[in-house]
C-alpha positions in Angstrom: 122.1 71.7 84.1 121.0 73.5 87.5 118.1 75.6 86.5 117.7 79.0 87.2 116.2 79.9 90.6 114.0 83.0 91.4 112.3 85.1 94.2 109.2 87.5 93.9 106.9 89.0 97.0 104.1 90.7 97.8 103.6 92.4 100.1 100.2 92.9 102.4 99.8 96.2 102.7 96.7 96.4 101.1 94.2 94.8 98.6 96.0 93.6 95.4 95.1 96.1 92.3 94.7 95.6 88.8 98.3 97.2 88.2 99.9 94.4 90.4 98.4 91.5 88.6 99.4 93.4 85.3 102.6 94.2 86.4 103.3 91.3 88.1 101.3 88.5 88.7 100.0 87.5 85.9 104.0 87.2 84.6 104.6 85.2 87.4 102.1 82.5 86.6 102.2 82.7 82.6 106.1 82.5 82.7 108.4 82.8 85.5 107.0 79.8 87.6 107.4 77.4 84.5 111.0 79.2 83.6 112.9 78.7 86.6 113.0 77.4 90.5 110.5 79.9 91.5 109.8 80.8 95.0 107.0 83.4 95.7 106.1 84.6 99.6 103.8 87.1 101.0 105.6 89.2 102.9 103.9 90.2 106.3 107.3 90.6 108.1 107.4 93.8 105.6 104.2 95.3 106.6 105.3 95.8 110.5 107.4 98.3 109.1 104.5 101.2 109.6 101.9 101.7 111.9 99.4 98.9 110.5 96.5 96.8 112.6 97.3 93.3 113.0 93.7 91.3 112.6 94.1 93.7 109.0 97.8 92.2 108.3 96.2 88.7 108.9 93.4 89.0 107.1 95.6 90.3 104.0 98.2 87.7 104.3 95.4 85.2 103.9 94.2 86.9 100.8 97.4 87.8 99.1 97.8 83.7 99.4 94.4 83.0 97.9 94.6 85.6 95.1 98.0 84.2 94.0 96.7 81.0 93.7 93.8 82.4 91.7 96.1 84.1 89.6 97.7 81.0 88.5 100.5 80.1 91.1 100.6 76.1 90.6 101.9 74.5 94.0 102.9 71.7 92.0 105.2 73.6 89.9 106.4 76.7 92.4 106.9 77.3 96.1 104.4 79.9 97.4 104.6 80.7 101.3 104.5 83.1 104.0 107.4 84.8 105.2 106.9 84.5 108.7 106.5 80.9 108.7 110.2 80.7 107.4 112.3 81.4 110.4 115.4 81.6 108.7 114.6 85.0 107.1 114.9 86.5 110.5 117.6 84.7 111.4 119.8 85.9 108.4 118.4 89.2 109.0 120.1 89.8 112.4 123.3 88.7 111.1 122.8 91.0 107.9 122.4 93.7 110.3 125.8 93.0 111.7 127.7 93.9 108.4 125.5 96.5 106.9 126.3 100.1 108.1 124.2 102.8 109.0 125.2 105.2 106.3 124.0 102.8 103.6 120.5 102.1 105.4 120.2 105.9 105.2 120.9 106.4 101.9 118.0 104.4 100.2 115.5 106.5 98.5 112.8 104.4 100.2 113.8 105.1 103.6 114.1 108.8 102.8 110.8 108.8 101.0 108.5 106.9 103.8 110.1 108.5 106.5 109.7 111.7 105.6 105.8 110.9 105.0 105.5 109.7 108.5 107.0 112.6 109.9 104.4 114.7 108.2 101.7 112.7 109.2 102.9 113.4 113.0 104.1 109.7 113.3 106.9 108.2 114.7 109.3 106.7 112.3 110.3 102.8 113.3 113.8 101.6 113.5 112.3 98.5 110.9 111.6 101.2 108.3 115.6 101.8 108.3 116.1 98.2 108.3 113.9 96.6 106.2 116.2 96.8 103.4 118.7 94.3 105.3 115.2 91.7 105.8 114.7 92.1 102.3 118.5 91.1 101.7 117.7 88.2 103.7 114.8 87.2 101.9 116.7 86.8 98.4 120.3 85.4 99.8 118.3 82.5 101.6 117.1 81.1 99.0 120.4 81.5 96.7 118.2 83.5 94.4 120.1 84.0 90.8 117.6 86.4 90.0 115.3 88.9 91.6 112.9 90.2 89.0 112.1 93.9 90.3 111.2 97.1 89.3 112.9 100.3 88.7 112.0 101.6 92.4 113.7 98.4 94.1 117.1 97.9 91.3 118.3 99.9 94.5 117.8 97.3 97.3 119.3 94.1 94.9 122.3 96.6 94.7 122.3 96.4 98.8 122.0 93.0 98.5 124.8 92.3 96.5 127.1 94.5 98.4 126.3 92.7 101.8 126.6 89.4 100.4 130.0 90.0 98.8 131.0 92.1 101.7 129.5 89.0 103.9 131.6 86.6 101.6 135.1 88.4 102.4 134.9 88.7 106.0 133.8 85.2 106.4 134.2 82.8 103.6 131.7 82.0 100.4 128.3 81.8 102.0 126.0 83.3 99.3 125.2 83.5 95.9 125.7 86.9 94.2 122.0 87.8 93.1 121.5 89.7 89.8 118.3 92.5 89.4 116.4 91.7 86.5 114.0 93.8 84.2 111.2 91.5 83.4 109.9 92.1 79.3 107.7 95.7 79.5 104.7 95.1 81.6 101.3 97.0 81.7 102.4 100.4 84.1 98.9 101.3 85.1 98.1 104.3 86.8 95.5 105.8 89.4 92.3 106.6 86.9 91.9 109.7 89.1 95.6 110.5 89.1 97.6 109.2 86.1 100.3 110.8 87.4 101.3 108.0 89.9 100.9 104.3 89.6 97.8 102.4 91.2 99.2 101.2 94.7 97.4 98.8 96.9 98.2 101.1 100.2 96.6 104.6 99.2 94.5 106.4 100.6 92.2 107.6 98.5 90.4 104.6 96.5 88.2 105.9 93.6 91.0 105.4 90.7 92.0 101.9 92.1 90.5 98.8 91.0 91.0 96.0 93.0 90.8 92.4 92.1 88.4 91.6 93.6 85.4 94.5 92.6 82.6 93.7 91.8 81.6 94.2 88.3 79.3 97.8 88.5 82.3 98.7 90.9 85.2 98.6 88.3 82.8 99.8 85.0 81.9 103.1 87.3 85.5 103.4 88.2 86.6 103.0 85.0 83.6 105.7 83.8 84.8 108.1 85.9 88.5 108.0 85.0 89.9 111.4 84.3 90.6 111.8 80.5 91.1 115.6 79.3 89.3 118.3 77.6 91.0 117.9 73.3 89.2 116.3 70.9 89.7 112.2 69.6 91.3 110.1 70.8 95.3 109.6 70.6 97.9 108.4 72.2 100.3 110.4 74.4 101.3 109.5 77.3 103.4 112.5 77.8 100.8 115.1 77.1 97.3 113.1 77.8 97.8 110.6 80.8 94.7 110.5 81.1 93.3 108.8 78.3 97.1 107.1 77.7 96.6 105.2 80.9 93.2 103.9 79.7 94.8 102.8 76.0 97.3 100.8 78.1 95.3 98.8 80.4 92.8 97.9 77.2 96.1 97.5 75.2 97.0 94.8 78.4 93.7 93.3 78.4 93.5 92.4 74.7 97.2 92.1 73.6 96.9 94.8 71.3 99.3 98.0 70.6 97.8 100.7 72.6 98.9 103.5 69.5 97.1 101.0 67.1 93.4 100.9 69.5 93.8 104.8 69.5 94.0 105.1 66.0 91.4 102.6 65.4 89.1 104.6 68.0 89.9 107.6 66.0 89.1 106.9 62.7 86.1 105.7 63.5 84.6 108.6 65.8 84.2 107.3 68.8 84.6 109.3 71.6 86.0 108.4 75.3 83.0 107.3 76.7 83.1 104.5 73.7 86.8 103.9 75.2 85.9 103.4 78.2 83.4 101.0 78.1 85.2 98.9 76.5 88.1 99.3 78.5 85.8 98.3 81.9 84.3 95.4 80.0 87.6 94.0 79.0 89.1 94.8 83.0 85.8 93.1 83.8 86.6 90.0 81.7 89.9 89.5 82.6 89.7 89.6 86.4 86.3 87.1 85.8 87.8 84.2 86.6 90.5 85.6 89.3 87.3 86.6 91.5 85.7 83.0 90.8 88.9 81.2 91.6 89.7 83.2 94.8 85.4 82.7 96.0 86.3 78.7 95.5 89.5 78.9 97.8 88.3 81.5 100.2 85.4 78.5 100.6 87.8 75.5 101.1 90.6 77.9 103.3 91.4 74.3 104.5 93.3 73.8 101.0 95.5 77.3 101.1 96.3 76.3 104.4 97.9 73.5 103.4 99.2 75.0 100.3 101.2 77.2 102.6 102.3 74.7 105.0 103.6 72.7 102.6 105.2 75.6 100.7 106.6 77.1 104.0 108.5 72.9 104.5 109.8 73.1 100.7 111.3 77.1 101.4 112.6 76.2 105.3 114.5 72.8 103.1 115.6 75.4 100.9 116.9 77.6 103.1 118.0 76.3 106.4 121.5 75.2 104.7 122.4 78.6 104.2 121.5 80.5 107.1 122.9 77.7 109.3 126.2 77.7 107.2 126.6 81.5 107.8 126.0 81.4 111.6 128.1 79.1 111.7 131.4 80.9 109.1 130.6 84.3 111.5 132.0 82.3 114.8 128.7 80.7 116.7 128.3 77.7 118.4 126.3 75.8 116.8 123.5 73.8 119.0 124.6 70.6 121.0 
């Protein structure tokens, strides 16, 4: 029986945060690497979409890599790379492009959404912002991903995916596998501790609600501290009418395994107040990123061993590949190389 295969990125935009790695990666090493073919890339070709500094893109990719590795990624059991190193995600891009229309790269809410933040910020909008959506196409049909476990924000872009592959397929002939979104079992949805009303993101601006995997200690506790709660009394939970303190029942709730309802009530009946809450929520944050920051200090000190990782990673995804990208230059009418 041919076993499932699956594709998840990351993309480095920024320094990974406690809501990816409860979102995300910790899923990905618990469970989807040991379920299925699992391919998992760091996708640098996606941060060139904005105005970014390359030594910084660089420096991130590097990290992404290590962190995942800390996190759990086994090389021995998945395929973790670097999306540049892969040629043929380019090269399936282009030819992407070709059947993809302009009316359909306009219409995605991410386009509509970034673009119109550049604008306000008096930058210029690049043609790869519109596009990107056809790269990320190319990424998944590669690879003949089955599944591309994704969030509610990108159900849009497997939806793209699947129309340019089946669109692809007409014209041409069977080249790709039909890909299928998946919802991955609820995950921890953490927000910004200063601004529970949007999710913690790697690429914001403003920092002080963010913990990243790799604080120190004192840094996440006086984040966590300073969270914003509200102003009523004890301690429930609401997410609806106290983010605040919601948010904070959620990521102790991820940390420990327990219900985040039950902790309030327990919390509650016994009196304790939010500062009570949040120490215990920093300690347990603390606790359970321990060992990520002790794993990622060991690799960032042997960078010898993620290079290799990598290279060998980047050999088993080209293997992978290759077949299909040169199978669908070839059904669209080029001359193959002498």
């Amino acid at each position: 029986m041919t076993r499932t295969r699956t594709l998840s990125g990351v993309k480095p935009t920024g320094h990974l945060t406690l809501g990816n790695y409860l979102g995300a990666l910790r899923r990905w090493a618990e469970e989807d690497q040991h379920r299925a073919e699992s391919l998992f890339f760091v996708a640098d070709l996606h941060a060139l979409t904005v105005e970014h500094d390359p030594a910084r893109v660089r420096r991130l990719s590097r990290q992404a890599a290590g962190l995942l590795l800390a996190t759990g990624l086994d090389p021995r059991v998945c395929t973790l790379f670097v999306q540049s190193h892969v040629d043929e995600h380019a090269r399936l891009s282009y030819l992407l492009g070709c059947v993809a229309t302009d009316g359909e790269m306009r219409r995605m809410i991410q386009y509509k959404e970034k673009s119109a933040r550049a604008q306000a910020a008096g930058q210029s909008v690049r043609l790869s912002l519109l596009t990107y959506p056809v790269l990320m196409a190319a990424d998944i049909l590669a690879y003949g991903a089955d599944e591309v476990p994704v969030g509610e924000d990108q159900t849009q872009h497997v939806e793209l995916t699947r129309d340019l592959a089946e669109r692809f397929n007409q014209r041409y002939g069977q080249a790709f596998v039909i890909p299928r979104a998946t919802r991955p079992a609820a995950a921890a949805r953490v927000m910004d501790l200063q601004d529970p009303s949007t999710k913690m993101g790697k690429s914001h601006g403003a920092t002080a609600g963010i913990v990243y995997l790799l604080d120190e200690p004192d840094v996440v506790t006086k984040k966590v501290m300073r969270a914003v709660t509200d102003s009523e009394a004890g301690v429930t939970y609401d997410r609806e009418a106290r983010p605040g303190l919601a948010n904070l029942l959620e990521i102790l709730a991820a940390c420990t395994g327990k219900e985040a309802a039950a902790l309030a009530a327990g919390y509650d009946a016994a009196g304790a107040g939010f500062g009570v809450l949040k120490k215990d929520v920093a300690e347990a944050v603390v606790e359970l990123l321990r060992p990520v920051r002790a794993r990622h200090a060991e690799l960032s000190a042997d960078p010898g061993y993620v290079d290799g990782v990598l290279r060998e990673g980047a050999a088993r995804a080209r293997a992978v590949a290759r077949p299909t990208v040169d199978a669908a230059y070839r059904a669209v009418g080029l001359l193959p190389p002498a």
